[in-house]
LODREN-154249 format. One record per residue: x, y, z of N, C-alpha, C, O in turn; residue in one letter. Coordinates in pm, whole numbers. Layout:
<atoms>
+--------+--------+--------+--------+--------+--------+--------+--------+--------+--------+--------+--------+------+
!     nx !     ny !     nz !    cax !    cay !    caz !     cx !     cy !     cz !     ox !     oy !     oz ! roro !
+--------+--------+--------+--------+--------+--------+--------+--------+--------+--------+--------+--------+------+
!      X !      Y !      Z !      X !      Y !      Z !      X !      Y !      Z !      X !      Y !      Z !    a !
...
+--------+--------+--------+--------+--------+--------+--------+--------+--------+--------+--------+--------+------+
</atoms>
This chain:
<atoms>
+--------+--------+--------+--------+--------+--------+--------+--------+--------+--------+--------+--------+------+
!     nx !     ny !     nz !    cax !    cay !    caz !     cx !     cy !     cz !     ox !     oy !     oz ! roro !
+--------+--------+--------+--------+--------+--------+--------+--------+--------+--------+--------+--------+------+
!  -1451 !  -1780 !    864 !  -1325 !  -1803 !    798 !  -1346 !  -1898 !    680 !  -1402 !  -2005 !    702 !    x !
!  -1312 !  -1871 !    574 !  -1330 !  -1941 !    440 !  -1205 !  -2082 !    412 !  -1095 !  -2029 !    397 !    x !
!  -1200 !  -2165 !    406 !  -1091 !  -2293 !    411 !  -1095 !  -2327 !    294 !  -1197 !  -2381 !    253 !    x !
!   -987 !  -2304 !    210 !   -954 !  -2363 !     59 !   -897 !  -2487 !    105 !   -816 !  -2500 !    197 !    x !
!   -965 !  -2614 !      3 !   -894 !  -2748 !     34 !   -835 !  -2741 !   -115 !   -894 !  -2691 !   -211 !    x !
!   -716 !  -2797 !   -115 !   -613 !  -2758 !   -265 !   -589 !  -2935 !   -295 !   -581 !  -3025 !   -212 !    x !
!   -584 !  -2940 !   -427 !   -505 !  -3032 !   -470 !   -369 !  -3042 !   -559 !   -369 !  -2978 !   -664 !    x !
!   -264 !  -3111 !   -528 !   -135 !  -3102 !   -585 !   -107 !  -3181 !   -689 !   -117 !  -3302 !   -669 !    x !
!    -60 !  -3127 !   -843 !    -51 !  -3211 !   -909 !     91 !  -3222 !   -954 !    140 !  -3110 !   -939 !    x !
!    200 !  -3323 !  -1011 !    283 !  -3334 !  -1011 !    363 !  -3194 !  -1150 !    299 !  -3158 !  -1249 !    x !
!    485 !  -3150 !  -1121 !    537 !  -3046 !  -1193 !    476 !  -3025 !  -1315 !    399 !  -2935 !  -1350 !    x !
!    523 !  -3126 !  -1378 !    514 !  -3161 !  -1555 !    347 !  -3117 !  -1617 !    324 !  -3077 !  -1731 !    x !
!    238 !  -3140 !  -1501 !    160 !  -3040 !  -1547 !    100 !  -2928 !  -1510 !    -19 !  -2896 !  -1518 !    x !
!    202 !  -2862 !  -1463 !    174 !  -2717 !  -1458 !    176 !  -2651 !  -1504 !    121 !  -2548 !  -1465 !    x !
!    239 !  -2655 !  -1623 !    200 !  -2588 !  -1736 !    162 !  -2702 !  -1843 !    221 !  -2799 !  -1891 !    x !
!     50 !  -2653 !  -1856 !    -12 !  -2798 !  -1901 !     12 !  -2785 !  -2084 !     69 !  -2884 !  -2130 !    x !
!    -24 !  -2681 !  -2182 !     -3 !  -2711 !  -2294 !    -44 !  -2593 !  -2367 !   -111 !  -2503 !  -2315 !    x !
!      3 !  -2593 !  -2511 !    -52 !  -2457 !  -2554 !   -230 !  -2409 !  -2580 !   -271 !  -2319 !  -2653 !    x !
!   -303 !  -2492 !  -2503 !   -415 !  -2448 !  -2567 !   -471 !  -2424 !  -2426 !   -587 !  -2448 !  -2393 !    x !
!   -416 !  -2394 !  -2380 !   -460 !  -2372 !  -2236 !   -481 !  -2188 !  -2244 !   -428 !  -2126 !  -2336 !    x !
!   -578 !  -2105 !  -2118 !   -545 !  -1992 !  -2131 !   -515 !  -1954 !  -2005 !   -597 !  -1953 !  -1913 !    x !
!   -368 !  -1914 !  -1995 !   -302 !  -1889 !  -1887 !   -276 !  -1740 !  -1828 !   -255 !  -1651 !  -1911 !    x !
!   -275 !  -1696 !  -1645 !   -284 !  -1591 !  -1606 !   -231 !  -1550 !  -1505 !   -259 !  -1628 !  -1414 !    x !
!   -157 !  -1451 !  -1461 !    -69 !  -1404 !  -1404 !   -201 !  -1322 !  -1241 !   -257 !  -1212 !  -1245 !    x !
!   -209 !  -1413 !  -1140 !   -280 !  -1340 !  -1044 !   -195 !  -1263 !   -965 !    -93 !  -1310 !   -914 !    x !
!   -239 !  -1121 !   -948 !    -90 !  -1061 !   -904 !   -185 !   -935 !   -808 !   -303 !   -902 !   -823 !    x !
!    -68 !   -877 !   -697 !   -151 !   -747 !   -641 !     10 !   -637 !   -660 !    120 !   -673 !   -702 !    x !
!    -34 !   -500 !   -611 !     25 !   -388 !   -627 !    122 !   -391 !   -500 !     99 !   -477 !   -415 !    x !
!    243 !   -292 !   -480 !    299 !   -257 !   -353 !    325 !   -132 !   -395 !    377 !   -104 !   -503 !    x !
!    267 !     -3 !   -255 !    315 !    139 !   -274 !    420 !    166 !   -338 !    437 !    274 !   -395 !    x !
!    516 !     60 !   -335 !    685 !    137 !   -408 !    682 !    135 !   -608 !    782 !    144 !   -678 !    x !
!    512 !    120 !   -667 !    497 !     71 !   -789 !    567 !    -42 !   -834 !    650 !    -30 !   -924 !    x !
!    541 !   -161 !   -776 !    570 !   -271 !   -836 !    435 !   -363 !   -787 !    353 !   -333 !   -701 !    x !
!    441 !   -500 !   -879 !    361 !   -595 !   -845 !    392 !   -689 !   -887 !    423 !   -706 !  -1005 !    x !
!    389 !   -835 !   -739 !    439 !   -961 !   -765 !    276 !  -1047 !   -760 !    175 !  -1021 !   -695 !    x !
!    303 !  -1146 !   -849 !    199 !  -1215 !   -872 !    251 !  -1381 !   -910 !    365 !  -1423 !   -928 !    x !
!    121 !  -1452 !   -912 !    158 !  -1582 !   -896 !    127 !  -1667 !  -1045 !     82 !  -1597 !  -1136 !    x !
!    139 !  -1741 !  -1059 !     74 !  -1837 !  -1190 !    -73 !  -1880 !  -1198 !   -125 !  -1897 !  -1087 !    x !
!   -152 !  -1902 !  -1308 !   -265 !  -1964 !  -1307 !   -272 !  -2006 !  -1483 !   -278 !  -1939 !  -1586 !    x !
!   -267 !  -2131 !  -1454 !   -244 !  -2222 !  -1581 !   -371 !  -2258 !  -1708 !   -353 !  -2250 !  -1830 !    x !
!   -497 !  -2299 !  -1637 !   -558 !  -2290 !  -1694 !   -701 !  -2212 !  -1704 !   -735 !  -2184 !  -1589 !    x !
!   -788 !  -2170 !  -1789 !   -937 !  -2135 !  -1728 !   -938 !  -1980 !  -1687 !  -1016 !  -1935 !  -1602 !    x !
!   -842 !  -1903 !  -1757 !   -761 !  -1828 !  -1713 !   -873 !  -1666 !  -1786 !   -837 !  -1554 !  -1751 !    x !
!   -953 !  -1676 !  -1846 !  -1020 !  -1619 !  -1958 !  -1079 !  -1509 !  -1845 !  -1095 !  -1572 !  -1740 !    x !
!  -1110 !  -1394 !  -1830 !  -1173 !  -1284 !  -1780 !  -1344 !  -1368 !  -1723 !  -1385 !  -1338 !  -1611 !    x !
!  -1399 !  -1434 !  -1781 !  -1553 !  -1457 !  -1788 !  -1550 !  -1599 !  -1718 !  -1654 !  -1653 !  -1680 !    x !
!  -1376 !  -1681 !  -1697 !  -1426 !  -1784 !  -1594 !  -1311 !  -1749 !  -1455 !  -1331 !  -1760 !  -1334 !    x !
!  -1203 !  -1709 !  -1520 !  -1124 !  -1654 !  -1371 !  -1178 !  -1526 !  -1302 !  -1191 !  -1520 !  -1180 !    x !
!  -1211 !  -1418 !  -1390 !  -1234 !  -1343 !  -1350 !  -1372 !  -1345 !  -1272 !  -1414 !  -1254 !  -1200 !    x !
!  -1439 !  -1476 !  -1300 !  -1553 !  -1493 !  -1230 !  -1515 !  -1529 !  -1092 !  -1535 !  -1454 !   -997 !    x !
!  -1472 !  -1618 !  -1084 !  -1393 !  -1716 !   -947 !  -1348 !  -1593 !   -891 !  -1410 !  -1562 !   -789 !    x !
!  -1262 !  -1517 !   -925 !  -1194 !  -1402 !   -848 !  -1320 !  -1322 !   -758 !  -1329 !  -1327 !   -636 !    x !
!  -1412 !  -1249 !   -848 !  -1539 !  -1181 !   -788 !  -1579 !  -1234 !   -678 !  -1594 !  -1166 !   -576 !    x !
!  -1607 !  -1397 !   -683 !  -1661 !  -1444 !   -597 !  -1602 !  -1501 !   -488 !  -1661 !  -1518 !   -381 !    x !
!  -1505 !  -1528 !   -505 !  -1363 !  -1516 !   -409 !  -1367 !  -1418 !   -331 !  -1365 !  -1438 !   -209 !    x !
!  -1371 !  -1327 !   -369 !  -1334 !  -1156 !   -289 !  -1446 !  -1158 !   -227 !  -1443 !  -1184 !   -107 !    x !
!  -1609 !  -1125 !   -309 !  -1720 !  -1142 !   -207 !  -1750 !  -1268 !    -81 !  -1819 !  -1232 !     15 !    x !
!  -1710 !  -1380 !    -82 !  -1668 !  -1466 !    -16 !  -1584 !  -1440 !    160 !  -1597 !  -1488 !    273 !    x !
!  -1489 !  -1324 !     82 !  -1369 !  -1314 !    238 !  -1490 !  -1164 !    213 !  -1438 !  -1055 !    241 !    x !
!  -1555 !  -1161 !    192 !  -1632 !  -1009 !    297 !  -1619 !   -868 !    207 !  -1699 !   -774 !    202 !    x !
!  -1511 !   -882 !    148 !  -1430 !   -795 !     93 !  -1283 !   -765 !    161 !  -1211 !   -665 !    151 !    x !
!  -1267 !   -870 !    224 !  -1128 !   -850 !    276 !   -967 !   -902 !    144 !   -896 !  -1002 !    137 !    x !
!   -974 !   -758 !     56 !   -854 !   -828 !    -36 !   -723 !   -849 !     36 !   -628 !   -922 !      7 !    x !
!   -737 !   -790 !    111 !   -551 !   -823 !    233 !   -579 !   -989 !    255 !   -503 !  -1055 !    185 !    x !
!   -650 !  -1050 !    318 !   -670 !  -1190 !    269 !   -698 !  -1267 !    186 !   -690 !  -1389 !    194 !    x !
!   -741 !  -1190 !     77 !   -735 !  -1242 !    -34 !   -642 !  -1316 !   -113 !   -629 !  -1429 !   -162 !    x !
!   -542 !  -1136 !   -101 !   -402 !  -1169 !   -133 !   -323 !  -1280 !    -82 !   -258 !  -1365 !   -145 !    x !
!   -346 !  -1259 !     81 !   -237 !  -1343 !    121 !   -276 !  -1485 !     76 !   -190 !  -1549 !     15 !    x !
!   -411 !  -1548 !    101 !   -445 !  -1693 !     65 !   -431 !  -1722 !    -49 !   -408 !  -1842 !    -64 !    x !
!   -438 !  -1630 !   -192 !   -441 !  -1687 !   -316 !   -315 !  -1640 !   -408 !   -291 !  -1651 !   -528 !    x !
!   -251 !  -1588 !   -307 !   -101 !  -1537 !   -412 !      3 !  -1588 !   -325 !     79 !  -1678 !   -360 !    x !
!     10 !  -1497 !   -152 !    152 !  -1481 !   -111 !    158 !  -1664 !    -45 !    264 !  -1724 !    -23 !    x !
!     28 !  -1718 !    -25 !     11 !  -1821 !     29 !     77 !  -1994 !    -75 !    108 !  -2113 !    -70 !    x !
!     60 !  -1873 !   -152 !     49 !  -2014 !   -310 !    147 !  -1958 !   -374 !    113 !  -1869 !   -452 !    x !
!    300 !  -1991 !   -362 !    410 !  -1930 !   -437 !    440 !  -2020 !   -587 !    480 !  -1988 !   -699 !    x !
!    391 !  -2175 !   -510 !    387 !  -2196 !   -644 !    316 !  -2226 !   -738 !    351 !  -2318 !   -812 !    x !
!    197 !  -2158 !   -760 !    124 !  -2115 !   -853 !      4 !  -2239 !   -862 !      8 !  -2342 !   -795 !    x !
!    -96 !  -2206 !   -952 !   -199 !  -2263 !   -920 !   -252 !  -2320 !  -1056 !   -306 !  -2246 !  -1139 !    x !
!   -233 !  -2467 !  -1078 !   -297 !  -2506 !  -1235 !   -439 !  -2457 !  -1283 !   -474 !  -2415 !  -1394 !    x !
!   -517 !  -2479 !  -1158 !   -692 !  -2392 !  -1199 !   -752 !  -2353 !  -1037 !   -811 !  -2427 !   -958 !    x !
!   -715 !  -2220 !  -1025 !   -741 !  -2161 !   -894 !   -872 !  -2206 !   -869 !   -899 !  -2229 !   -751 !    x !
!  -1000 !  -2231 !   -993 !  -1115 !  -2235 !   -996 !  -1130 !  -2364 !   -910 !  -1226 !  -2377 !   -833 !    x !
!  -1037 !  -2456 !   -922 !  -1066 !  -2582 !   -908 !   -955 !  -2614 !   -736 !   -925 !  -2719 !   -679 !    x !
!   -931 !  -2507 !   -713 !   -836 !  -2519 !   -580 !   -692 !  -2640 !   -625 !   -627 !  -2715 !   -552 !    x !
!   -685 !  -2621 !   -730 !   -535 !  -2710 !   -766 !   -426 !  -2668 !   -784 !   -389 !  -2631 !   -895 !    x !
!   -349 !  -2666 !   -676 !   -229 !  -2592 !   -685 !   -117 !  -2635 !   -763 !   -165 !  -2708 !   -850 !    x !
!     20 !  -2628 !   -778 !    105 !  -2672 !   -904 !    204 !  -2733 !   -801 !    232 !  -2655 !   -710 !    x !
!    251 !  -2828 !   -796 !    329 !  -2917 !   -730 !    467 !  -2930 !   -685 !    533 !  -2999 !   -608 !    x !
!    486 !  -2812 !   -786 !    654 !  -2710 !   -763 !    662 !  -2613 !   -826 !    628 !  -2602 !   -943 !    x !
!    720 !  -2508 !   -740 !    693 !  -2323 !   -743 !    764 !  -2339 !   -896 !    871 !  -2384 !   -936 !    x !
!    636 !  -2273 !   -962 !    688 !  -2206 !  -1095 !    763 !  -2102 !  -1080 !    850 !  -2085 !  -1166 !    x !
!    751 !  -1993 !   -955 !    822 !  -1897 !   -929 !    725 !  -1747 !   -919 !    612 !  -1737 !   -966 !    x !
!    810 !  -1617 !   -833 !    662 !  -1537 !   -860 !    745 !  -1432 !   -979 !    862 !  -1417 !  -1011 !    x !
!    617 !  -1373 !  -1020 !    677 !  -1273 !  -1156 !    590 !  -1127 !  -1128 !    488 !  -1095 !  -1067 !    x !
!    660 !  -1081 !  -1185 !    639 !   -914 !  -1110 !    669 !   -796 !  -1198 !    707 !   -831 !  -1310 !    x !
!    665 !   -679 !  -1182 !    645 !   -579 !  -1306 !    645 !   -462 !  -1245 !    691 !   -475 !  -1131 !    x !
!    605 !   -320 !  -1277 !    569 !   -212 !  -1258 !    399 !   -133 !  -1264 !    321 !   -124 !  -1360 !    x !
!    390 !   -102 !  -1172 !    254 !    -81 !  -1248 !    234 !     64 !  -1143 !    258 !     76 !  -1023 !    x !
!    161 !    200 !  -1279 !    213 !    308 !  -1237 !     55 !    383 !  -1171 !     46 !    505 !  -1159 !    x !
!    -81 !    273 !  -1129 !   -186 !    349 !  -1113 !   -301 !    299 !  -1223 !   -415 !    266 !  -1191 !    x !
!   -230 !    300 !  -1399 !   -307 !    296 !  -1482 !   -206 !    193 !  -1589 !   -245 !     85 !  -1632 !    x !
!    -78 !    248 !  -1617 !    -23 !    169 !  -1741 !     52 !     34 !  -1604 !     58 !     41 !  -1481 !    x !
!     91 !    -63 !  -1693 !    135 !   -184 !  -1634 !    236 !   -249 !  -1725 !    214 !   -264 !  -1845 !    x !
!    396 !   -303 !  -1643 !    443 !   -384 !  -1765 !    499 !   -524 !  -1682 !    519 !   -506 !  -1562 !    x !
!    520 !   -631 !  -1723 !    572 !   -730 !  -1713 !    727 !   -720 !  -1686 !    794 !   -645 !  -1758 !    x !
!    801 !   -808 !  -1563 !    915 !   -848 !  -1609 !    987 !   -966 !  -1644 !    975 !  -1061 !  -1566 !    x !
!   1067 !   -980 !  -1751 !   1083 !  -1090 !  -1784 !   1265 !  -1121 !  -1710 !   1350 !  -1193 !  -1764 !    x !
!   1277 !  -1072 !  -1626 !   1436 !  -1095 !  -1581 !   1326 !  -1144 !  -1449 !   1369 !  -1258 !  -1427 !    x !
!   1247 !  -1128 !  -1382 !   1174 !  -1145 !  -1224 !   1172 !  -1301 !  -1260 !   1241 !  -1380 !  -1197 !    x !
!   1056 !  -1356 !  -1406 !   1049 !  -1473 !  -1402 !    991 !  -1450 !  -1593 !    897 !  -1382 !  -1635 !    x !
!   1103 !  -1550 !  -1680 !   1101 !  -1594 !  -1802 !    949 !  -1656 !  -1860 !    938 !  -1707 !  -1972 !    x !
!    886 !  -1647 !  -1805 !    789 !  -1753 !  -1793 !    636 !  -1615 !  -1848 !    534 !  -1634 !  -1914 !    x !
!    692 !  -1483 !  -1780 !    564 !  -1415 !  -1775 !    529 !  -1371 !  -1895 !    453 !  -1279 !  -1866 !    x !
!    535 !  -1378 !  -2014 !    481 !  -1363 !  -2184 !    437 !  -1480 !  -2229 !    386 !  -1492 !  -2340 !    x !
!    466 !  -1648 !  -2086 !    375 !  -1701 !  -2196 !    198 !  -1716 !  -2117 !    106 !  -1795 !  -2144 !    x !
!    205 !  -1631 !  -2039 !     46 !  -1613 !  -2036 !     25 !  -1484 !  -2069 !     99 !  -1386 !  -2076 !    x !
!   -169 !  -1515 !  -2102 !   -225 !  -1429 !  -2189 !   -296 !  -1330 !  -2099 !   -351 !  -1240 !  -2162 !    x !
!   -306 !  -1325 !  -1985 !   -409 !  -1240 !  -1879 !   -325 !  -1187 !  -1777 !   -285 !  -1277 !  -1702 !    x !
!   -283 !  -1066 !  -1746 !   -259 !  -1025 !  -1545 !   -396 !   -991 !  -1505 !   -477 !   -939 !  -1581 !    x !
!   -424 !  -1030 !  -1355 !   -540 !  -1007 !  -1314 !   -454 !   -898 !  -1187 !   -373 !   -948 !  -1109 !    x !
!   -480 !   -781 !  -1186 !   -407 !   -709 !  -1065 !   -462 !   -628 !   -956 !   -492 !   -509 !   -965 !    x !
!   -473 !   -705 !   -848 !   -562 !   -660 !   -725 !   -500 !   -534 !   -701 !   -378 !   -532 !   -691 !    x !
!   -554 !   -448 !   -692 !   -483 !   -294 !   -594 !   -566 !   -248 !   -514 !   -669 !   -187 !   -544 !    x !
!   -521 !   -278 !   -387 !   -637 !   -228 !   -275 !   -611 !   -121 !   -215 !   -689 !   -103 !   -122 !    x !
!   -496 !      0 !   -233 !   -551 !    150 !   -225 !   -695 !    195 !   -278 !   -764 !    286 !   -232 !    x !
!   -726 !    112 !   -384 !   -850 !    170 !   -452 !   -953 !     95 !   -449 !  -1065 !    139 !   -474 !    x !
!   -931 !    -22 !   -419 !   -971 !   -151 !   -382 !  -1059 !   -221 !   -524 !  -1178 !   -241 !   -546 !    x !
!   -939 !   -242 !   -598 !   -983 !   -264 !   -767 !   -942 !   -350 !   -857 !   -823 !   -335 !   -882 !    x !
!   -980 !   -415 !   -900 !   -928 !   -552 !   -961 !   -963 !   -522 !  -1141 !  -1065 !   -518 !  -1209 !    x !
!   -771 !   -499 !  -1174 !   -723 !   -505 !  -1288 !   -769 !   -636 !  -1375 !   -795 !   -747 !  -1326 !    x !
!   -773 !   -605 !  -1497 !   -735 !   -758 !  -1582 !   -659 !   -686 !  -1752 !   -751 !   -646 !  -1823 !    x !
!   -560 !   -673 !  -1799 !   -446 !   -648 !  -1880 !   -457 !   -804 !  -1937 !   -480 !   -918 !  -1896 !    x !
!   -417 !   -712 !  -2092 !   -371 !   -848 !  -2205 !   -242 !   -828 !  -2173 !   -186 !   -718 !  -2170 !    x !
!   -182 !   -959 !  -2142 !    -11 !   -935 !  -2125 !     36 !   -963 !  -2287 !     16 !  -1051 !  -2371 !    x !
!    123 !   -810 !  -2278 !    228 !   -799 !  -2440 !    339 !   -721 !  -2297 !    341 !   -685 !  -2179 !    x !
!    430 !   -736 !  -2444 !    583 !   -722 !  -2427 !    591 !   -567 !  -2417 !    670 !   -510 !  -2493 !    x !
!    515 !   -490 !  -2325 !    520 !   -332 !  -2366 !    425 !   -299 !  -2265 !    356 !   -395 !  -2229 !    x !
!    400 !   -180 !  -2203 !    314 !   -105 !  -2173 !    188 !   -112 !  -2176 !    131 !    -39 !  -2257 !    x !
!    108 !   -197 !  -2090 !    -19 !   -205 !  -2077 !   -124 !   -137 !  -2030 !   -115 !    -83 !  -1920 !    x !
!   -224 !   -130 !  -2094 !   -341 !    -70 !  -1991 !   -476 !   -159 !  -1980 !   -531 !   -210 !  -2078 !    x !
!   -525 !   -170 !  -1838 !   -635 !   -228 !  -1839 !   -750 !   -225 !  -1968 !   -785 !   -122 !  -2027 !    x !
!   -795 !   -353 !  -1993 !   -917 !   -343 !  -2043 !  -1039 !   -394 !  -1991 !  -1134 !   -432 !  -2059 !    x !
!  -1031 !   -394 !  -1838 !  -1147 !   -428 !  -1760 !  -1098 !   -379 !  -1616 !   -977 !   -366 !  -1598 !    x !
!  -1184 !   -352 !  -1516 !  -1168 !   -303 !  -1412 !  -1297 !   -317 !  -1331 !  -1397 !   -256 !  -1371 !    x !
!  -1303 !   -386 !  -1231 !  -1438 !   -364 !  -1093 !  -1388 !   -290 !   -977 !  -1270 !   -288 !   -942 !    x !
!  -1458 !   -247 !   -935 !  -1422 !   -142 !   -769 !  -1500 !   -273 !   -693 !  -1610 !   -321 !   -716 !    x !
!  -1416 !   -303 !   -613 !  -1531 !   -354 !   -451 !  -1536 !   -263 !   -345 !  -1446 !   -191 !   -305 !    x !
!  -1718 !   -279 !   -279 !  -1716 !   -173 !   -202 !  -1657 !   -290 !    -47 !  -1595 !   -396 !    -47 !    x !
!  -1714 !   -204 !     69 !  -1648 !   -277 !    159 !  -1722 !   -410 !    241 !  -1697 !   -459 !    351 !    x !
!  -1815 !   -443 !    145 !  -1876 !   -593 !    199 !  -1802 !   -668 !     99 !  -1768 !   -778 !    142 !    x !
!  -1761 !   -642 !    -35 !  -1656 !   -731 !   -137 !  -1773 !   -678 !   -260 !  -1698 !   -651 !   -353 !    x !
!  -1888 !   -656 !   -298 !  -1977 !   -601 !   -385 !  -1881 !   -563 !   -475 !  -1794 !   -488 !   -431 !    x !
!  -1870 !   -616 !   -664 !  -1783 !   -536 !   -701 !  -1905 !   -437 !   -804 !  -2023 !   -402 !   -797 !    x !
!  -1829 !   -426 !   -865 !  -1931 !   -277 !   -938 !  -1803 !   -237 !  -1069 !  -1696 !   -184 !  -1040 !    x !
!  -1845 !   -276 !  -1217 !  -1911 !   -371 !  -1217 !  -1930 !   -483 !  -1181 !  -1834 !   -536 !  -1124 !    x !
!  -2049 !   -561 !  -1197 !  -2077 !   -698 !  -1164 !  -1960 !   -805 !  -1237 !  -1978 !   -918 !  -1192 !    x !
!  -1869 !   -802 !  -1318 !  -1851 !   -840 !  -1360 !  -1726 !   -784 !  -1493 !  -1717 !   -672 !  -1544 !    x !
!  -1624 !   -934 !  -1526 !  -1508 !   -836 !  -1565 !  -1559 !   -875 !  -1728 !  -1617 !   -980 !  -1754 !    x !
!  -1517 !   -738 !  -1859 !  -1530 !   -794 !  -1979 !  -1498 !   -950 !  -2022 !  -1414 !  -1023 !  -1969 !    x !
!  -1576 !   -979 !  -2119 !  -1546 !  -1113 !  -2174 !  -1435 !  -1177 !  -2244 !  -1395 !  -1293 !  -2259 !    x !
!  -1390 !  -1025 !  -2293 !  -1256 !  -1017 !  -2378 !  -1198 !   -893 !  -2438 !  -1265 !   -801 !  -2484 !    x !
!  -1092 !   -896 !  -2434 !  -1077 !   -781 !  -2420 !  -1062 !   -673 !  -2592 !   -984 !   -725 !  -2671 !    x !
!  -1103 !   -588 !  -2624 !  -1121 !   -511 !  -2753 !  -1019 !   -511 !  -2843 !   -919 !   -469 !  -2786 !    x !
!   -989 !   -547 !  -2993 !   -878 !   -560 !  -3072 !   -854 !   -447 !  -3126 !   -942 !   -375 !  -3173 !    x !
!   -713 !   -415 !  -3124 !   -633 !   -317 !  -3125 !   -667 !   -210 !  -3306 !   -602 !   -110 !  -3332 !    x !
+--------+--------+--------+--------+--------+--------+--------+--------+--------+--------+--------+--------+------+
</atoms>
């Protein structure tokens, strides 16, 4: 069993400032929607998306615990998941549609979800971890790993950034 020890930091910096790069950790539900949690800083594909990989290989490949310990567990969101620091009062969760392949944000779920720059979106029908530039529209992944069932993802690893339009 894997034991996250968390630290709490007071509201005011949970969202810490604009130069921060902030990310929406979120998973899928059969009815096409997905609720996800906050992640404030460190948020970049090449250092969250690292932590995430190794996170997942960590629980075995068990993303059903994944989920529950790093999203449904942590409602209110997490200043640097990397760093086990959780946010000291629920920013709130924010949630969207997501149809398989395209993905959108909602901003009536929680006001908050355009001002980060990353969704990271677990979907374990396929057992596959999204990462989307969040815009105001219709997204599609620009990175994607499969884990097999020890947590192995394939690729090793999520892009560095994602390709300009």
């Amino acid at each position: 069993m894997t034991i996250v020890v968390t630290a709490i930091r007071a509201r005011e910096a949970c969202i810490v400032g604009s130069v921060s790069t902030r990310a929406i950790l979120a998973y899928t539900s059969p009815d096409g929607t997905w609720k996800g949690v906050w992640n404030d800083v460190n948020s970049e594909p090449q250092q969250l998306g690292r932590v995430l990989l190794r996170r997942i290989a960590s629980l075995k490949g068990d993303l059903d615990r994944f989920v529950t310990q790093f999203i449904d567990d942590c409602p209110e969101g997490w200043i640097a998941l990397d760093k086990n620091e959780r946010c000291a009062d629920p920013i709130g969760v924010f949630g969207g549609k997501f149809d398989g392949i395209v993905a959108t944000c909602d901003p009536a779920i929680n006001a908050l979800c355009f001002e980060a720059q990353y969704l990271y979106l677990v979907h374990r029908p396929k057992r596959r971890l999204y990462v989307f530039k969040l815009e105001n529209r219709d997204m599609r992944p620009f990175g994607m790993v499969t884990f097999d069932d020890t947590g192995k993802a394939k690729p090793n690893k999520l892009p560095a950034v994602e390709p300009e339009d």
